[in-house]
C-alpha positions in Angstrom: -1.6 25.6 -0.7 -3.0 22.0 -0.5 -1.3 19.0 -2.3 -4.2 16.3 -2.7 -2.8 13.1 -4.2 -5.0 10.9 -6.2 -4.6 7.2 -6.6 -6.1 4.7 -9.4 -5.4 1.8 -7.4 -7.0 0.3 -4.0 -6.2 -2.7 -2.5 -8.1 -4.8 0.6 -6.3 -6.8 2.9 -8.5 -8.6 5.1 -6.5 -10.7 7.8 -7.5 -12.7 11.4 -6.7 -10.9 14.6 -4.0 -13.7 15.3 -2.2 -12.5 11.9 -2.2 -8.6 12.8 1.4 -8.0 13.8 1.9 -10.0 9.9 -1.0 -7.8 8.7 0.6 -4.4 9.4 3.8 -5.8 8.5 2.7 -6.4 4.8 0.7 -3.3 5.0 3.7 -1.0 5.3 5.9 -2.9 2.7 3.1 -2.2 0.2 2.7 1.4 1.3 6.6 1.9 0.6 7.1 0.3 -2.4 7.8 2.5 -5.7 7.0 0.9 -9.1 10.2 1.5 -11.4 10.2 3.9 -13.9 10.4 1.9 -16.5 6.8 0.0 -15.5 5.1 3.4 -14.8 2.5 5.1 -17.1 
């Protein structure tokens, strides 16, 4: 059985080649972070 997961929200982060190691480092900090329960819905 497949699990597809949906998302409403996109985001863009557009960045200089200078600012990539920054870049990916913001990247996976938004990736990881969990809205509380109480702000969800």
């Amino acid at each position: 059985m497949e699990l597809l997961t949906t998302y409403k929200y996109y985001a863009f982060i557009s960045y200089k080649g200078e600012d990539e190691k920054w870049a990916k480092r913001l990247q996976g900090q938004i990736e990881r972070f969990r809205l509380p329960r109480a702000m969800a819905g």
